[in-house]
C-alpha positions as CSV (number, residue, x, y, z in Angstrom):
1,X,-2.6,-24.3,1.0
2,X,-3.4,-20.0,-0.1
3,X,0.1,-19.8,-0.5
4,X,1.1,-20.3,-4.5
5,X,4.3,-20.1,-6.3
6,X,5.1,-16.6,-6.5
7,X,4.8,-16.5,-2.2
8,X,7.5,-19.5,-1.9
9,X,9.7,-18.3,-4.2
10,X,9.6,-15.0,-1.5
11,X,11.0,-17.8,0.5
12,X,13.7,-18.6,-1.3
13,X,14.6,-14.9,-2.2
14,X,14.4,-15.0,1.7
15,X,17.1,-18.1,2.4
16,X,19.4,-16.7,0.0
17,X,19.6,-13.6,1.4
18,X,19.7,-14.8,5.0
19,X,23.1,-16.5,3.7
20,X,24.8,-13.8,2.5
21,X,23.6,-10.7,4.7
22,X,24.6,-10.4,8.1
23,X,22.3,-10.5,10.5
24,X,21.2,-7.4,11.7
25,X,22.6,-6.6,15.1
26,X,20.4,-7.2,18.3
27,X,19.5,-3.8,20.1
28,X,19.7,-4.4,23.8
29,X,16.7,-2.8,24.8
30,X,15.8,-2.2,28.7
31,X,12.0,-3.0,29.2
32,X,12.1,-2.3,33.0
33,X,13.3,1.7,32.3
34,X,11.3,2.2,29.5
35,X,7.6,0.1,30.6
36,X,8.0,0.4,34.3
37,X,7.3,-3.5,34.4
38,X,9.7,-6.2,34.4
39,X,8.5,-7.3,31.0
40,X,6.9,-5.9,28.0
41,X,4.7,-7.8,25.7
42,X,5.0,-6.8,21.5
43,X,2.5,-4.4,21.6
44,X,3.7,-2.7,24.3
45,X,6.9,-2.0,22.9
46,X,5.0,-1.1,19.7
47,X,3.2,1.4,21.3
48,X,6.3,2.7,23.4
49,X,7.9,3.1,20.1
50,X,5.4,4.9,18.2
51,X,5.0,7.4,21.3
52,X,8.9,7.8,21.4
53,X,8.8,8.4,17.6
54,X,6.1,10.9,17.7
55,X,7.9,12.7,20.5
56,X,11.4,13.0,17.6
57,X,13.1,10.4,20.2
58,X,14.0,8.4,17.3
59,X,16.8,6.5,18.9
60,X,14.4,4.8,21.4
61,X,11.8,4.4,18.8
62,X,13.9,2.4,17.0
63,X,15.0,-0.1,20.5
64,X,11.6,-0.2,21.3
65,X,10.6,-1.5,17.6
66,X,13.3,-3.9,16.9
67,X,12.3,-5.3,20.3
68,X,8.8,-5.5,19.0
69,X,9.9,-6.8,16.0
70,X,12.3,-9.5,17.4
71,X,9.1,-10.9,19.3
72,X,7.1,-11.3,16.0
73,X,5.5,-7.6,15.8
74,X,4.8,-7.3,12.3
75,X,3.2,-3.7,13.1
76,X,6.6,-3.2,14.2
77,X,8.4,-5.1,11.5
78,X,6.4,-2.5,8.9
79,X,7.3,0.4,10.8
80,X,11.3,-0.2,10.9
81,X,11.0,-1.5,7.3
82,X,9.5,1.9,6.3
83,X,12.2,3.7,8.0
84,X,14.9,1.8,6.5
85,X,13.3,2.5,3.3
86,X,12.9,6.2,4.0
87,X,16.0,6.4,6.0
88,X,14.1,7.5,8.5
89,X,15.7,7.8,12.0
90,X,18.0,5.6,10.8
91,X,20.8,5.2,8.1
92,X,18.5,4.1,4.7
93,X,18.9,0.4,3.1
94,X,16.5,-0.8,1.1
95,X,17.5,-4.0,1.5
96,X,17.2,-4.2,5.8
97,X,13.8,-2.5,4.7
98,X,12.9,-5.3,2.0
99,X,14.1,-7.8,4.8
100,X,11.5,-6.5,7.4
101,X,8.8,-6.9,4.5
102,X,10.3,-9.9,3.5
103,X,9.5,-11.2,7.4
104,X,6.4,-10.5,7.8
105,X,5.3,-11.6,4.5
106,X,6.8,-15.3,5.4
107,X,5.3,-15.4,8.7
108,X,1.7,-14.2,8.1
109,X,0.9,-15.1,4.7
110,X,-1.9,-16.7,5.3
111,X,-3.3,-14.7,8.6
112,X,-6.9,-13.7,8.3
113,X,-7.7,-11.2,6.2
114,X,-9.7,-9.7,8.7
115,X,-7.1,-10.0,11.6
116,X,-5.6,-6.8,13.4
117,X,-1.9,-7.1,11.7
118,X,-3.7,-7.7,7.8
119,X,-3.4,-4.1,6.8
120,X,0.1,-3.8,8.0
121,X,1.1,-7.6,6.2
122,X,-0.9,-6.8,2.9
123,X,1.3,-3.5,2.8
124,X,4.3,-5.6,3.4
125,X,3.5,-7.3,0.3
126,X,2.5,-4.2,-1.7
127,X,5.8,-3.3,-0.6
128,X,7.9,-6.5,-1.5
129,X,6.2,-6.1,-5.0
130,X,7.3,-2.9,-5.8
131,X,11.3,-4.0,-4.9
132,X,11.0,-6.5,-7.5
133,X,9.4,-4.3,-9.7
134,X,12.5,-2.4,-9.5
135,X,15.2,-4.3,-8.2
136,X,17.5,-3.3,-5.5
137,X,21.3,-2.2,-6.7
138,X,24.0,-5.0,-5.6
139,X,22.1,-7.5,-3.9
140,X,20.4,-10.6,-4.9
141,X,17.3,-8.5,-5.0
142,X,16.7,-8.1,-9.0
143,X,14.6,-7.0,-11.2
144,X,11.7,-9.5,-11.4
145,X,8.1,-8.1,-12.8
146,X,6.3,-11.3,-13.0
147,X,7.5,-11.6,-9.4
148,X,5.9,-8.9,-8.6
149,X,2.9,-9.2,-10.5
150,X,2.4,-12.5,-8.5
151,X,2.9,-10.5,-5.3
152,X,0.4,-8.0,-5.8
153,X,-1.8,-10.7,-7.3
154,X,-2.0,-12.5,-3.7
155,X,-2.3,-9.2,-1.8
156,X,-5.0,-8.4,-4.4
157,X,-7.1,-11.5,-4.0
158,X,-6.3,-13.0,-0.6
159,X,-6.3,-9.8,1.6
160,X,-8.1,-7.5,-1.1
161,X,-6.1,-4.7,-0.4
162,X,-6.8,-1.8,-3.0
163,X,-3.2,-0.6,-3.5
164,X,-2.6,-4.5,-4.5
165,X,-5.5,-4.3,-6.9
166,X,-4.5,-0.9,-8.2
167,X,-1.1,-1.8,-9.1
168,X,-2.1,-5.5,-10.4
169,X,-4.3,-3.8,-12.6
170,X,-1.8,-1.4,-13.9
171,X,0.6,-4.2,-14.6
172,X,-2.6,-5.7,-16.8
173,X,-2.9,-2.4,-18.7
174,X,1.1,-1.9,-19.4
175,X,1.2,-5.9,-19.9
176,X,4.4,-5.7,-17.1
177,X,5.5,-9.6,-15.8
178,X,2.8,-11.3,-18.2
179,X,-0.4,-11.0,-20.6
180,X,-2.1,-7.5,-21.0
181,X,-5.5,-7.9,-20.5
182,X,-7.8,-4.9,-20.1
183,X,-10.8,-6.4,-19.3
184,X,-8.9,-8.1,-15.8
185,X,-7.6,-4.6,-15.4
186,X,-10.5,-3.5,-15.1
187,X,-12.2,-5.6,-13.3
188,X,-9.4,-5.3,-10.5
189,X,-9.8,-1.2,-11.0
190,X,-13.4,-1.7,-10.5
191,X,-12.6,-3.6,-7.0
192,X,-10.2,-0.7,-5.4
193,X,-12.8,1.8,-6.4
194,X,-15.6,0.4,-4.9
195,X,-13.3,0.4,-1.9
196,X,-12.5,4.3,-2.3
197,X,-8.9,4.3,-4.1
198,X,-9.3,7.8,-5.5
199,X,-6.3,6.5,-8.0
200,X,-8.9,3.2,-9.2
201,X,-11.7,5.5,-9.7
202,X,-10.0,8.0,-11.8
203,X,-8.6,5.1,-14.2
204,X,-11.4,3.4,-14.2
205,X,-13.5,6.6,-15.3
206,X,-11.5,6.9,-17.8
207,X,-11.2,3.6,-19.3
208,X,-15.3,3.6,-19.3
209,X,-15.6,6.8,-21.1
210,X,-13.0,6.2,-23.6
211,X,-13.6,2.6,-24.5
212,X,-11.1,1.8,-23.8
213,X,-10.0,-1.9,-23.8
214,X,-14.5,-2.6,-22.5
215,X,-17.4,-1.7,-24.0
216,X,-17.8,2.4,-23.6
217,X,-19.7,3.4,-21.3
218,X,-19.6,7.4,-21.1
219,X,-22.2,8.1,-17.9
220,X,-20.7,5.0,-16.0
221,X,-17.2,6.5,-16.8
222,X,-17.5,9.9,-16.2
223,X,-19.0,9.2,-12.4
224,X,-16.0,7.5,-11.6
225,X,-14.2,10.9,-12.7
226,X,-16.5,13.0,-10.7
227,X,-16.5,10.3,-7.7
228,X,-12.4,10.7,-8.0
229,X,-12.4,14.4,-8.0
230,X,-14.5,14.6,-5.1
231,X,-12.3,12.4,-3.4
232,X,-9.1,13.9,-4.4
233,X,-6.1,14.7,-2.7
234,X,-4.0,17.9,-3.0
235,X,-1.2,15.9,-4.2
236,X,-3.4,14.3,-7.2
237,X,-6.0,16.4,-7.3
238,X,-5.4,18.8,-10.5
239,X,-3.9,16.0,-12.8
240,X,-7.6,14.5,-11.8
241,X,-9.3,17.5,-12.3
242,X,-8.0,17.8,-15.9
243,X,-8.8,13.9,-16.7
244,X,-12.5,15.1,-15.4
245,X,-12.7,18.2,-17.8
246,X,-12.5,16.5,-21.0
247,X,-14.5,14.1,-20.6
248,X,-17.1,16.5,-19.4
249,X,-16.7,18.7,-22.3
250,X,-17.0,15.7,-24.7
251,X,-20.4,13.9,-22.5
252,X,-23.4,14.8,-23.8
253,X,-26.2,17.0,-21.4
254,X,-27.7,13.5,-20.7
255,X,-24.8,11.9,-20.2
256,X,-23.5,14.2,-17.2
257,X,-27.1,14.3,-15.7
258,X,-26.8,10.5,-15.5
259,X,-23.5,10.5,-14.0
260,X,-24.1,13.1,-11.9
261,X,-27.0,10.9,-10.5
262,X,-25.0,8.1,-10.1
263,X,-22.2,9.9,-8.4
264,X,-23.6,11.3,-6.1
265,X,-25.7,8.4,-4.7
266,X,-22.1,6.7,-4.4
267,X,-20.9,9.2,-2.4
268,X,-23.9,9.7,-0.3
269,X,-23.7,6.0,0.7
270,X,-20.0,6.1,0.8
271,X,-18.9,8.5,3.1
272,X,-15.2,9.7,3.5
273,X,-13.6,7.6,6.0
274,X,-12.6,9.6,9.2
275,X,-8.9,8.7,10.7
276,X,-9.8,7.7,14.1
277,X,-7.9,5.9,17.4
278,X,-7.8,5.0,21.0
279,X,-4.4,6.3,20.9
280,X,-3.7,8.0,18.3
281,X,-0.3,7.8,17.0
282,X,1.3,8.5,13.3
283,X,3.6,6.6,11.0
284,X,5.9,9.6,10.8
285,X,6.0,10.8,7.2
286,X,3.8,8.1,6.1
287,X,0.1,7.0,7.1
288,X,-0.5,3.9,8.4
289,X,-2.1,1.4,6.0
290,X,-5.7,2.3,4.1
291,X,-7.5,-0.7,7.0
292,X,-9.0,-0.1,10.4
293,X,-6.6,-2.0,13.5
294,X,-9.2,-3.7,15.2
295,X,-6.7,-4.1,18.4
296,X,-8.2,-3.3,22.1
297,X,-5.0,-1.4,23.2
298,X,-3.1,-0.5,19.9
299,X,-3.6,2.0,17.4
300,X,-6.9,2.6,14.8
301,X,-5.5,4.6,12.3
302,X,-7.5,4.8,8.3
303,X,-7.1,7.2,6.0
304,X,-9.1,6.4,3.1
305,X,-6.4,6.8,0.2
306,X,-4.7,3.9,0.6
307,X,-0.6,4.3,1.4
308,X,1.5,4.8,-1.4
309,X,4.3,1.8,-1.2
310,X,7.3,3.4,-0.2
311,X,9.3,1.0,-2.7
312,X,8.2,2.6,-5.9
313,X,9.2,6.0,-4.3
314,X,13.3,5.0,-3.9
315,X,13.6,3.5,-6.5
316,X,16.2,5.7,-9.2
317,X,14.0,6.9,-12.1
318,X,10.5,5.6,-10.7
319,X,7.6,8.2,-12.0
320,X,4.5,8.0,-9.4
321,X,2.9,11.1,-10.8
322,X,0.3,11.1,-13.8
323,X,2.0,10.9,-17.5
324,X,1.0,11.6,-20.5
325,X,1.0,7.9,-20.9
326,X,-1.3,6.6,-18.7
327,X,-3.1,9.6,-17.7
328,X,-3.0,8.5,-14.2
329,X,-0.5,8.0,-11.0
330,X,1.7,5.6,-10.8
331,X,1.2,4.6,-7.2
């Protein structure tokens, strides 16, 4: 059995709250107006929902999800749970949106890694992680760190996805929910970088050059900085740019000639990923998650910087921008 402690006690977070929250109420939902056809089958209500999103019909967007969703969509299940989050289309509540997450983390634990829903259930759990990093005000939803380190841990390892790995590896550094432990941070930094999290180069980069917790290792270090400017985004891209700079005015001539080199071999046999689709459709004001949908009639949506959880962003006093603490985002 993949699933360890940290996953069942999800469950039991899960029966608790199932006893005390009402149910959400069932949204009739008219598949012969809306598909043409007499029935609709969960990706086809997906699909009608994302189009009537897209189009600012959010009130049908919302039928046509919760239909998907009450037939075991967990494409769908993310999408409503980011709009409750976001409050989105409809009225906010963490708690319907940790629910949603909640769901499809129970139901598709242990899926394939490789299967068309993964990216949408390893987000769930990226997402579930960060509500118990910070709790969720008068529910049963508290506080819970090592909770969420466990979380993150199984995203991390079982469905290696690189926002898991990032934030595991953060919780190493700060020693959050258990032991610190550079070396594992690094190691898991090392991972989401490989993969293209602009966020895991940067750190990375700078752990190497500074020594910091591993063996220094200035070139190695300051490629990941160069790599992570490259691959920048405008919303990190200056704090970035000024982690870059002073490592490159303290490398040596040899040292940036070596990183150089190394950089930009990664990045010739790395190429930026292109968002692509058969339909393509949007997450509203978020992306969809940082992995290819390998599904025949549904959506292929990748950006390469992986989805920032929409859990850390709600959260009263959460900082996701780089500090002078940790000289890098909290995403």
């Amino acid at each position: 059995m993949r699933i360890f402690d940290g996953i069942i006690r999800i469950r039991i977070v899960a029966f608790v709250l199932l006893a005390c929250v009402p149910a959400a109420p069932v949204i009739a939902f008219d598949v012969t107006k809306s598909t043409g056809e007499e029935s609709a089958s969960p990706m086809e209500a997906f699909r009608l929902g994302f189009q009537a999103y897209r189009a600012g019909d959010k009130e049908t967007a919302v039928d046509a999800l919760q239909f998907a969703a009450s037939q075991g969509s967990a494409m769908a299940q993310w999408k409503l749970g980011r709009m409750y989050a976001a409050g989105d289309g409809v009225e906010v509540s963490p708690l319907r949106a940790f629910e949603y997450f909640r769901d499809i983390a129970n139901a598709h634990a242990e899926d394939s890694p490789n299967s068309p829903e993964a990216p949408f259930v390893a987000n769930a759990f990226v997402e579930l992680g960060g509500f118990f990093m910070t709790g969720i005000n008068d529910t049963h939803v508290r506080q819970d760190p090592y909770q969420a380190r466990q979380i993150y841990a199984y995203a991390a390892s079982y469905f290696g996805d690189p926002n898991a790995q990032y934030l595991l590896a953060k919780m190493y550094l700060e020693g959050e929910g258990g032991e610190k432990n550079a070396r594992q941070a690094a190691r898991w930094l090392k991972l989401a970088a490989e993969k293209g999290h602009v966020l895991s180069q940067a750190e990375l980069g700078r752990m190497l050059f500074h020594g910091e917790g591993l063996s220094q290792r200035r070139n190695r270090g300051l490629k990941w900085l160069i790599i992570a400017l490259d691959r920048s985004s405008p919303a990190n891209a200056e704090a970035i740019r000024l982690i870059h700079e002073s490592a490159f005015a303290l490398a040596s001539e040899k040292e940036r000639r070596s990183a150089e080199r190394l950089a930009e071999k990664w990045l010739k046999k790395n190429p930026p990923l292109e968002v692509s689709a058969t339909a393509s459709v949007s997450a509203g004001s978020e992306a969809m998650p940082s992995h290819s949908v390998a599904e025949s009639s549904a959506v292929v949506v990748a950006p390469l910087e992986p989805l920032l959880p929409i859990s850390t962003t709600i959260a009263a006093g959460a900082d996701t921008s780089l500090s002078q603490s940790d000289t890098e985002p909290g995403k």
